[in-house]
Every structure is written in structure tokens, then in C-alpha cells.
N, C-alpha and C positions, 0 to 999 in steps of 0.2 A: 490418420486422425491425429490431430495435435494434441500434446502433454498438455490438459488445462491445469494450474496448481487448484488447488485447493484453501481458499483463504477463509482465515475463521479469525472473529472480534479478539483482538489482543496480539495481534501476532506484528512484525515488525519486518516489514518489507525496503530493499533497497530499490530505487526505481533507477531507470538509465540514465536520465536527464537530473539535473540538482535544481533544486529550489531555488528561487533568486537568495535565498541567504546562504545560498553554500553547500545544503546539506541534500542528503541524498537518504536519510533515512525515514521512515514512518510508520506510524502506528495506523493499525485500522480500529475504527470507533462502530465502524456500522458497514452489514453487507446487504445484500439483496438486488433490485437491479441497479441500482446504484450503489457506490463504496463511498465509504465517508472517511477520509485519511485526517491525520494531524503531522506536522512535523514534528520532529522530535528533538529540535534546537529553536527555533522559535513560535513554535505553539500555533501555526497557524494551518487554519483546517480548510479542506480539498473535499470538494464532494463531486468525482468522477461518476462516468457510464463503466458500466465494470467489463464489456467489450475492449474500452479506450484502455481502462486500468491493466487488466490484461494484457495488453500487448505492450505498456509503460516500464513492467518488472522486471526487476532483474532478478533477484532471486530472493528468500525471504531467510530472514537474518536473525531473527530468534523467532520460532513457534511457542505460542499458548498452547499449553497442556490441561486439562479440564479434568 
């Protein structure tokens, strides 16, 4: 069975591929069956299948603590 992570609103995931601006970092804004990303160098928002999202990540680079 595969490690699924665990992603919760706030947290700041690096993905494998970079944005056409460069950047490779992101915030998530919204989960459920879709994820709602923002970058987090040019402010522009992604709203992934979280299947796709999922297998996108690379690892997650600061956690929201609640």
C-alpha cells in the first residue's frame, strides 16, 4: 500500500515540476476532491484532481499546525 501524505489548508508543498515562473513552491488554499494551490512567488492559483496532485509532490516544506 502506498504512503498517501496527508495535506491540510495551509501547509506549503514543493511539487516535482516548477511553474512556468520558476518556482516550485505552494500553498494549498482548499482540499477535498480537488486541491486548490496558489504559488507562492507569483500568486497564481491551480486547482488540481488530488489523485493528479498527489503524484505531482515532492514533499511538503512547511506544515500548518492548528
Amino acid at each position: 500500500m502506498e504512503n498517501i501524505p496527508i495535506i491540510r489548508v495551509g501547509d506549503v508543498v514543493e511539487l516535482k515540476k516548477p511553474h512556468p515562473c520558476g518556482n516550485k513552491t505552494f500553498k494549498v488554499m482548499r482540499t477535498g476532491s480537488d486541491i486548490k494551490i496558489v504559488c507562492c512567488e507569483c500568486g497564481r492559483t491551480l486547482t488540481l484532481e488530488r489523485v493528479k496532485f498527489e503524484k505531482m509532490i515532492k514533499k511538503i516544506v512547511l506544515r500548518e499546525d492548528n
